[in-house]
C-alpha positions, -999 to 999 in steps of 0.1 A, spaced: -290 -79 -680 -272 -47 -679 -245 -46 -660 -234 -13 -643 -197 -18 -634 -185 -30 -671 -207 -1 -684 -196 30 -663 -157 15 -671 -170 15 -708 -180 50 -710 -149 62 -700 -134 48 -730 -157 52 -754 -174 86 -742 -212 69 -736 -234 95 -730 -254 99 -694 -285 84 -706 -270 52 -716 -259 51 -680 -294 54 -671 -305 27 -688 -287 1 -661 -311 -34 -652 -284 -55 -637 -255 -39 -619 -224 -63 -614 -204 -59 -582 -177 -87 -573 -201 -105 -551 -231 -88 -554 -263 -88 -583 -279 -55 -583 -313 -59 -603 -327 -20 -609 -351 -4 -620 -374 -38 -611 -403 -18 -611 -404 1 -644 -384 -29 -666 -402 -62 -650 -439 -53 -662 -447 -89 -675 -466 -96 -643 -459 -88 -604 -442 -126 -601 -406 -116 -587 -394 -150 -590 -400 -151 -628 -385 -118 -628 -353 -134 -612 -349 -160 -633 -348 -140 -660 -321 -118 -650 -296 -140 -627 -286 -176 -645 -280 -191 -611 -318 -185 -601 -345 -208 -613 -375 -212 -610 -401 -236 -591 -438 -236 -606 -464 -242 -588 -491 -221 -601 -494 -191 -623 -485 -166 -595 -467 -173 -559 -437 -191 -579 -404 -201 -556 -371 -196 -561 -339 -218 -561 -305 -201 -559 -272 -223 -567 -298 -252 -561 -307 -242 -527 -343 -228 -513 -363 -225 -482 -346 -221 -454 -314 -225 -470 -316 -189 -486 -330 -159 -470 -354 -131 -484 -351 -100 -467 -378 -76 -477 -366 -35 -466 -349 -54 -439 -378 -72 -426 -384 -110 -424 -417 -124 -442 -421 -162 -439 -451 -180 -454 -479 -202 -438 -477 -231 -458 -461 -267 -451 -465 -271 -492 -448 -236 -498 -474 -223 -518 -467 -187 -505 -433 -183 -503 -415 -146 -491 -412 -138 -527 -450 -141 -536 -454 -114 -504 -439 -83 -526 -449 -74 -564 -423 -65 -588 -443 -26 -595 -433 -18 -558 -399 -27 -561 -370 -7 -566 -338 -28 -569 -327 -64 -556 -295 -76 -542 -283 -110 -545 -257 -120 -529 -246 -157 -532 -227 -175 -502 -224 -176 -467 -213 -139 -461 -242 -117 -447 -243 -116 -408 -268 -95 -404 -299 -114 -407 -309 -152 -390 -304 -181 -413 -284 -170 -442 -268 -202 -451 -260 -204 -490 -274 -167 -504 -292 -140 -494 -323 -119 -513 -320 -84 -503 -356 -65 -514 -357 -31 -515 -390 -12 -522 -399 21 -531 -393 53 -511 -413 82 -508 -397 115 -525 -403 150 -516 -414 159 -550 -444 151 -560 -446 122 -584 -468 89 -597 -474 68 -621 -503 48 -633 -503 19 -654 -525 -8 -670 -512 -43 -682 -526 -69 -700 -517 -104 -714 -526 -135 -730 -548 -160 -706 -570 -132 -696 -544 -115 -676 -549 -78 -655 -531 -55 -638 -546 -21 -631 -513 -4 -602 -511 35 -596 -485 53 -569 -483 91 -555 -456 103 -537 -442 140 -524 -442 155 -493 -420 183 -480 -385 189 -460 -401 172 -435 -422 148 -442 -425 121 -471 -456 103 -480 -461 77 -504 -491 55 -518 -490 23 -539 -516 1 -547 -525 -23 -575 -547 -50 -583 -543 -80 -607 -562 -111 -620 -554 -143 -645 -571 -172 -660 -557 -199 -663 -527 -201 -686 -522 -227 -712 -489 -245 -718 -473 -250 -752 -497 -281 -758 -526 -254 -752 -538 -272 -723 -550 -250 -695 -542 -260 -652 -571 -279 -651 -571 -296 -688 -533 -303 -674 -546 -326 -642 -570 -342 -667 -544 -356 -685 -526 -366 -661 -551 -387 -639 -575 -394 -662 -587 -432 -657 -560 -434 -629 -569 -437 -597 -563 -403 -585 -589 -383 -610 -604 -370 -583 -578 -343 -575 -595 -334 -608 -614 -297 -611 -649 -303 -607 -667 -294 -641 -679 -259 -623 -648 -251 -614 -625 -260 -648 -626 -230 -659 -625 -207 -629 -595 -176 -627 -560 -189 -614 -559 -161 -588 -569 -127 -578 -546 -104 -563 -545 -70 -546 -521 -54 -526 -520 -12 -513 -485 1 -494 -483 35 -478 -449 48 -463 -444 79 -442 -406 93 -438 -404 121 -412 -372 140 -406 -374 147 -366 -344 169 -369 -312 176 -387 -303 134 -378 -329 119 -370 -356 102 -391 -386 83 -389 -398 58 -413 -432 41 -409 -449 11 -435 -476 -8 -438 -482 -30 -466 -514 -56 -468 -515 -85 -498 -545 -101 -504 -549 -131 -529 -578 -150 -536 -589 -188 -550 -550 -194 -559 -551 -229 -581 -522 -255 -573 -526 -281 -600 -499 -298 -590 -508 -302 -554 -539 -317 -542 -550 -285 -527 -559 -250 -535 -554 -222 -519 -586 -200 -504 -570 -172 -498 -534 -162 -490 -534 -129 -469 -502 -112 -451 -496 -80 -435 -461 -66 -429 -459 -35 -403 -418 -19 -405 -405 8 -382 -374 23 -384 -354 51 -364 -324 66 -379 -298 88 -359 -266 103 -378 -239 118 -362 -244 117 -331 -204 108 -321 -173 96 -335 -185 62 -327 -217 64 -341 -216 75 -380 -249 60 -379 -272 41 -352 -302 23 -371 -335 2 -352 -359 -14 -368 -390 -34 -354 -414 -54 -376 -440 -77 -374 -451 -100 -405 -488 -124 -406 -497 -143 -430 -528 -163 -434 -531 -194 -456 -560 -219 -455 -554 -246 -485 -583 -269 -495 -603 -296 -518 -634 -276 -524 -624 -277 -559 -613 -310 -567 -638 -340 -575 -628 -351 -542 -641 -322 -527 -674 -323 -537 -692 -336 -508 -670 -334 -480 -635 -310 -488 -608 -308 -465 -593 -275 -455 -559 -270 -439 -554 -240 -424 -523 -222 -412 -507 -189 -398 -478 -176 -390 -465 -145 -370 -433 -130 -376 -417 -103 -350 -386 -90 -350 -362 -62 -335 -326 -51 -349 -304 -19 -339 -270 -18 -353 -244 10 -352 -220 20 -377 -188 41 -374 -150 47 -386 -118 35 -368 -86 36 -386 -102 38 -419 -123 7 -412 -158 7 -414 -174 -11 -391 -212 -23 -377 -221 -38 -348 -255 -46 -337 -283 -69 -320 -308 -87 -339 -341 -107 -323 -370 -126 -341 -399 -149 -332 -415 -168 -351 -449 -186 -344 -464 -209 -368 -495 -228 -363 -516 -257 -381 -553 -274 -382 -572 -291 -403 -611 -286 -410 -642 -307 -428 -663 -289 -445 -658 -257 -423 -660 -274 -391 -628 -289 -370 -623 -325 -385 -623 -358 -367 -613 -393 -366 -633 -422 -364 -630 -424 -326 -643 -386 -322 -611 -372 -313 -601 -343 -334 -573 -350 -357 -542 -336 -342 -526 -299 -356 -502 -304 -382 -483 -275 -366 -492 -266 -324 -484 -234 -320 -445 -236 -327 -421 -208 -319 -383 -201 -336 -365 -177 -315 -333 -164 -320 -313 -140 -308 -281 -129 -319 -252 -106 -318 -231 -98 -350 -200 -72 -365 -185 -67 -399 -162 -44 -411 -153 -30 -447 -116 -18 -455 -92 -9 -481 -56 -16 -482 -32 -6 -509 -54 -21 -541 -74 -46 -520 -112 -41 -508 -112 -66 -478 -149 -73 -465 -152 -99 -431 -180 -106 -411 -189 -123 -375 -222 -133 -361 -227 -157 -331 -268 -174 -329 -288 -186 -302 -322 -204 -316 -347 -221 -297 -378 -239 -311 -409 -248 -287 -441 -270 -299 -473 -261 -275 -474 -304 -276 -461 -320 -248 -456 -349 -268 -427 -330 -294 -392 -320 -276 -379 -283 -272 -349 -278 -294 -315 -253 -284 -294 -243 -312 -263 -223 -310 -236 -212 -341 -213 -190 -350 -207 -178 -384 -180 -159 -401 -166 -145 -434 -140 -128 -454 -142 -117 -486 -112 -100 -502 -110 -81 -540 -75 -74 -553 -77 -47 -577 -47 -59 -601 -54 -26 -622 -89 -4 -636 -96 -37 -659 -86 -67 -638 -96 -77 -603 -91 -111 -582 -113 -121 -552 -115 -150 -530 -140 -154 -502 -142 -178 -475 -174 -182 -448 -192 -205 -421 -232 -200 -420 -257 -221 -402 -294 -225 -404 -316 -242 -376 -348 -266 -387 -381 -246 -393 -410 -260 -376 -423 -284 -406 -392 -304 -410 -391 -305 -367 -429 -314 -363 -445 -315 -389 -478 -344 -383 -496 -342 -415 -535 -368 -409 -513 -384 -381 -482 -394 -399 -450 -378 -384 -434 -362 -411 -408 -341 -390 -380 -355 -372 -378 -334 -339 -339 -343 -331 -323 -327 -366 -296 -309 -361 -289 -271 -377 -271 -274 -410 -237 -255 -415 -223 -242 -449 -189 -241 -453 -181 -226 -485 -148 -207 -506 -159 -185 -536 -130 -171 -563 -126 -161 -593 -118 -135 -616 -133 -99 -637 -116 -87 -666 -129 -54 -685 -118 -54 -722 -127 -18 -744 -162 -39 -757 -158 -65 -736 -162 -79 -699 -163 -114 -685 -166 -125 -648 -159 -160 -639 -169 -172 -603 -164 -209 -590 -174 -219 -557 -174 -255 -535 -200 -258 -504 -197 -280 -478 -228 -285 -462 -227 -302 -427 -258 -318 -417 -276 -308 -443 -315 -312 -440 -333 -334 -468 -363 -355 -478 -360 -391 -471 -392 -408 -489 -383 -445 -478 -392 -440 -444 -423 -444 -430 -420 -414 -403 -396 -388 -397 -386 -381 -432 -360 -353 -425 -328 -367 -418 -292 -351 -417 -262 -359 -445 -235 -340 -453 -236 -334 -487 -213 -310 -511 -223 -284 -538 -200 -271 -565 -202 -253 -597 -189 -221 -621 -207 -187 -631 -197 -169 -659 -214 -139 -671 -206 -103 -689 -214 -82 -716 -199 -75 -755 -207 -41 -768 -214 -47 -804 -224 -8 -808 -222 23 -782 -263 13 -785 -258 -23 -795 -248 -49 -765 -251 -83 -754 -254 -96 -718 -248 -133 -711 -252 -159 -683 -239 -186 -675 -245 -209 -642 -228 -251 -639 -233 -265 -605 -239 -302 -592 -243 -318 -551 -240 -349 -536 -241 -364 -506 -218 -377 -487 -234 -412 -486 -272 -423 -496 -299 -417 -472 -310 -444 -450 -323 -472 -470 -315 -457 -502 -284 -463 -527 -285 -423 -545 -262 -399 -533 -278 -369 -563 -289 -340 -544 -325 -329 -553 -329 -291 -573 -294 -294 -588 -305 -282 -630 -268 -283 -642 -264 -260 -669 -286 -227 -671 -279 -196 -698 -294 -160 -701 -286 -145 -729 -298 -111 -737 -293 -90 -771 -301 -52 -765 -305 -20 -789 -310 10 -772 -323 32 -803 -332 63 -781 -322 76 -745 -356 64 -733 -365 36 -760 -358 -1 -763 -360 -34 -777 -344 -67 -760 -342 -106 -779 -340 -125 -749 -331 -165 -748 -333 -185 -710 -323 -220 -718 -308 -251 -699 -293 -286 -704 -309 -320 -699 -316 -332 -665 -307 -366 -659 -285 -361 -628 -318 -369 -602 -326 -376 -565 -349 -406 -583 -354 -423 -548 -370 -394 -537 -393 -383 -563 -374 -364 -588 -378 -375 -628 -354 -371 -655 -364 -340 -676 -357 -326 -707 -336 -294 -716 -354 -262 -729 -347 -232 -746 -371 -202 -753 -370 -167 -768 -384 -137 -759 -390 -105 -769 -397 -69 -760 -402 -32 -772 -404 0 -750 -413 32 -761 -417 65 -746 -436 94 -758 -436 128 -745 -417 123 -715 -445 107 -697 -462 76 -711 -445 46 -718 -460 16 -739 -442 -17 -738 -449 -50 -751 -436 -81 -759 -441 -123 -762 -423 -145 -737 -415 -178 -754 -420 -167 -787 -423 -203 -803 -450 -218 -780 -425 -245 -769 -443 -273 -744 -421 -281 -716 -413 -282 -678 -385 -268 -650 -399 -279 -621 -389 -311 -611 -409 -334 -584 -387 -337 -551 -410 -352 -527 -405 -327 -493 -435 -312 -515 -473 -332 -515 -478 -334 -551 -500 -349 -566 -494 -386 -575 -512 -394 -610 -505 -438 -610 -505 -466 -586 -468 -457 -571 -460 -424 -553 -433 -422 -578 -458 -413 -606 -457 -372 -599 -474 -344 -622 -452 -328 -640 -464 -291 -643 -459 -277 -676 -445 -242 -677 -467 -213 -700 -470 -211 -732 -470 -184 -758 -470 -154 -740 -483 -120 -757 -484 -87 -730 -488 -50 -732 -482 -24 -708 -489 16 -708 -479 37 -681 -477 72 -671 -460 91 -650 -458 122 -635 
């Protein structure tokens, strides 16, 4: 990670030339990650989450196959963080979260990503402990493209290619790509389905085993195609119109009991932008949207599935609407604005292709009937600086409700208010202080309200919205070679939504629970060409008391200690070569009462080379964990199905993360 703030102070004092400047990944602002450049420096594969986890220490990882990963961020996902894709909303289909937001974008369309830990963004529904700001590619007037070819160990391909240009008045701009894997082998050199084998053989759950046709089949398919028109209307006004489509194809889960046919989505974004138009209106922004996605998960490849497979299929339908104005009183800089979303979600099962049935005849009820999550909302921050202080605050005040299409679930009303301040004292050009204090909420999604998975209740229809209370500080100090930024936080977390598996029925339940932890991270300049960026990320939750009929208080996702170290040498303005090291702690600190296992700690090393010839064509290549080490991140908290490999639901797969990694990439660009 590179990390613009210590780096532009650096060249001041040691005269770094511009292209060293150019060369920023990671930008570092007080509360804020800036990943650049995503599209040209994360050409492993088009998985952003692995590309995250790479790059922010308080990120990890959650594995489920060898593309669609999730995310955790200071321990929290879901619902409890928000991904924001050029401002619009993209939720997936699946109870089992096999197609989370991040899986809907590819790392080669995007062109930075902000992550912003905490309860302080108001402007988008349900940012309760961090926020994923996406932002993708824009079309340029001058005509430009690139087209590039990847390839890696466990038969992996990626053919992507993008055009862009236009004139004064109008910008265009194409992407597209397509991609493909087998499946990848872990450090034992055991492939997905070799891993199931292992794990169920002679147990009574070999069946979730591959059928012999189908052990050796690709882990997924993928294509995806964008196009983007910008149109000036006049002097201040623009027009900015996208469509992209994602299509995936026979995704394996060998963790869950299911795989996934196909995983499609379709995100439409519209956007109208006025400058100028009065002292009280520096800027007036709308945006509509609309996001699909469509996910049906099945058997048809297990043993299990070989004479009658199961299929459950869902959908999901995301609209939304936003205009917010920006102006100047006073030196303030304030927005206001309106935001509105709906969100419909909807759930069946099928047998063999048709709609299934219980013994009596009756079909088997949805697992989702047609739910809808409105909100609507109303929010204003401001931005101002006074004497040496940046002061950021925030207000937003939520109205939710959720509906079920059953008359047998109840409607649920939610209303909050959230609001922040964040405040930066600038003690001098080489020392800051800040200190930030917020109140968040997030309602229940439909799953944890509703959910009725081969009539067992899983949702618990009367939960309450969670609230995140939460104070951030710390410090950044900017030596001549040096930097270090040190960030601790404590979260209160009222009625916080989790996973109770001693229950027969409505496993969701409320507890107020507490997260706390430290972030330290910075850079050492060794040489003006010679630098190292490090990581650092503690945390550890608890609740407030155990769940009912339970004794643990652990809260589930909480890997203590995670570093990212990075050694860089920059041995031209355009060339490169990194020795990277990701590693964490032990992790014995468990939600055992609800699935998780103790796991081991990990460290691997990875490497890379760029080089750039003739302005134009880039060839980079590179081995992620270097030393073929066996070993796993993802842990086994049971609000996922996974599959159970012994006699108790307590015996879980553990997947195993990739081995020994070889890629090489060649692009060009013009």
């Amino acid at each position: 990670m590179k990390r613009g703030l210590y780096i532009i102070a650096l060249s001041s004092l040691i005269h770094a030339d511009d292209a060293s400047l150019q060369k920023v990944v990671v930008e570092e602002k007080i509360n804020t990650q800036i990943i650049k450049e995503v599209s040209s420096e994360e050409i492993k594969s088009a998985d952003l989450a692995d590309a995250l986890q790479k790059n922010i220490p308080s990120i990890n990882i959650i594995r489920r196959s060898g593309i669609a990963n999730d995310i955790l961020l200071r321990g929290q996902k879901r619902d409890n963080i928000n991904i924001i894709i050029d401002g619009t909303k993209v939720c997936g289909a699946c109870v089992n979260r096999m197609d989370p937001p991040t899986s809907h974008v590819l790392t080669n369309y995007i062109n930075t990503v902000q992550v912003t830990e905490g309860p302080f963004d108001v402007e988008n529904f349900g940012t309760l402990s961090g926020i994923v700001n996406i932002q993708t590619k824009k079309p340029t007037q001058k005509i430009e493209g690139d087209m590039s070819v990847n390839v890696g160990s466990f038969g992996y391909q990626k053919m992507a290619g993008s055009i862009s240009g236009g004139s004064d008045k109008i910008r265009l701009l194409l992407l597209g790509s397509t991609e493909k894997g087998d499946q990848y082998k872990d450090g034992n050199g055991d492939t997905l389905a070799q891993q199931v084998i292992n794990a169920t053989e002679g147990k009574p759950s070999a069946g979730a085993q591959y059928q012999p046709r189908y052990q050796d089949m690709d882990a997924f398919t993928k294509s995806t195609l964008t196009g983007k028109i910008f149109v000036d209307l006049s002097e201040n006004q623009e027009l900015r119109a996208s469509y992209t489509a994602n299509r995936s194809d026979d995704v394996l889960y060998p963790s869950s009991k299911m795989d996934a046919l196909y995983d499609d989505s379709d995100i439409y974004n519209l956007e109208y932008i006025l400058s100028n138009l009065s002292t009280y209106s520096k800027s007036l922004h709308l945006q509509l949207y609309q996001s699909t996605v469509d996910h049906p998960m099945s058997t048809i490849y297990r043993k299990m599935g070989a004479v009658n497979y199961k299929t459950h299929a869902l959908t999901t339908d995301m609209k939304g609407a936003k205009i917010k104005n920006s102006f100047t009183i006073r030196d303030i800089d304030l927005t206001v604005g309106l935001d509105h979303s709906k969100r419909n979600w909807d759930g069946h099962f099928d047998l063999n292709g048709t709609a299934m049935k219980m013994p009596n005849g009756m079909l088997v009820p949805k697992s989702l009937d047609d739910v809808d999550t409105t909100n609507n909302a109303i929010f204003i921050k401001a931005d101002q600086k006074y004497h040496h202080s940046d002061i950021h605050y925030g207000l937003r005040y939520d109205h939710t409700r959720v509906e079920s299409a059953s008359q047998k679930e109840p409607d649920n009303h939610y209303h909050a208010l959230s609001a922040n301040i964040f405040a930066t004292l600038h003690q001098n050009d080489r020392l800051s202080y800040f200190a930030g204090i917020g109140k968040s909420s997030r309602v229940p999604d439909p799953r944890e309200l509703y959910l009725l998975m081969m009539g067992k209740h899983f949702g618990t229809p009367n939960l309450k919205q969670t609230s995140n209370y939460e104070l951030d500080l710390g410090f950044e100090k900017i030596y001549d070679r040096f930097s270090i930024k040190t960030k601790a936080y404590y979260s209160a977390l009222k009625d916080y939504i989790a996973f109770n598996a001693s229950k027969e029925k409505n496993n969701f339940e409320n507890v107020d629970a507490n997260i706390y932890g430290i972030e330290i991270s910075g850079d050492y300049m060794a040489l003006d060409n010679l630098y190292l960026d490090y990581g650092f990320s503690y945390k550890r939750g608890e609740k407030s008391h155990p769940l009912s009929g339970q004794t643990g208080t652990n809260l589930p996702d909480m890997r203590p200690f995670k570093a990212n170290l990075a050694l860089n040498y920059d041995y031209d303005d355009a060339n490169s070569a990194k020795i990277e090291f990701i590693g964490a702690t032990h992790w014995d600190e468990i939600d055992a009462e609800n699935g998780e296992q103790k796991l081991a700690g990990y460290g691997i090393v990875n490497l890379k080379l760029s080089h750039t010839f003739a302005h134009h064509i880039t060839v980079t290549g590179g081995v992620d964990n270097l030393f073929d080490k066996n070993y796993a991140i993802t842990n086994t908290y049971r609000d996922l199905t996974l599959l159970t490999t012994g006699a108790s639901v307590d015996d879980v797969m553990l997947l195993n993360e990739p081995g020994r990694y070889f890629y090489a990439n060649v692009s060009y660009k013009f």
